[in-house]
C-alpha positions, 0 to 999 in steps of 0.5 A, a space after each residue: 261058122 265053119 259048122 254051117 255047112 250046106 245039108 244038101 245040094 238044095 240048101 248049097 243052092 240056095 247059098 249062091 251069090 252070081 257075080 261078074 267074073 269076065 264079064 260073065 255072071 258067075 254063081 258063086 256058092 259059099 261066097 258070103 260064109 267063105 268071107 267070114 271065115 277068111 276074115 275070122 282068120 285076122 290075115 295080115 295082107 292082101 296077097 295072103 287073103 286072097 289065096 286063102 279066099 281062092 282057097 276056101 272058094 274052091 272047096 264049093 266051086 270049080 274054078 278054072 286054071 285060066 281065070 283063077 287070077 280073075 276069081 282071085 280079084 273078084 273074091 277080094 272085093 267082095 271081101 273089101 266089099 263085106 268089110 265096109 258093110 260092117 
């Protein structure tokens, strides 16, 4: 998955999910190939794949020093979320 990367801007728009971060919806690109790649990595715990998912996030997102606890949670569980769905 790692070689499908956005061409374009318009092609990493069109890769948006928004979620609630806050309270406020946040667009959030990347998210779902950000998940499958996380999960492909077969981390062992929570607080390591957290930091991996905030890690990977970040390579398509800005994403505040103040909140980043927030993304980290909200991106665990959409990753939780991803992994029922399979």
């Amino acid at each position: 998955m790692s070689d499908d990367k956005p061409c374009c801007a318009a092609d990493a728009l069109r890769r948006i999910r928004q979620v609630k971060i806050n309270g406020i919806m946040t667009g959030i690109t990347m998210l779902d190939e950000s998940i499958a790649e996380v999960k492909a990595q077969n981390l062992g715990n929570e607080p390591e794949i957290r930091s991996a998912l905030l890690k990977k996030s970040r390579i398509y997102n800005y994403v505040p020093k103040g909140v980043e606890e927030e993304y980290a949670r909200v991106l665990m569980e959409e990753y939780k979320k991803a992994l029922t769905k399979n």
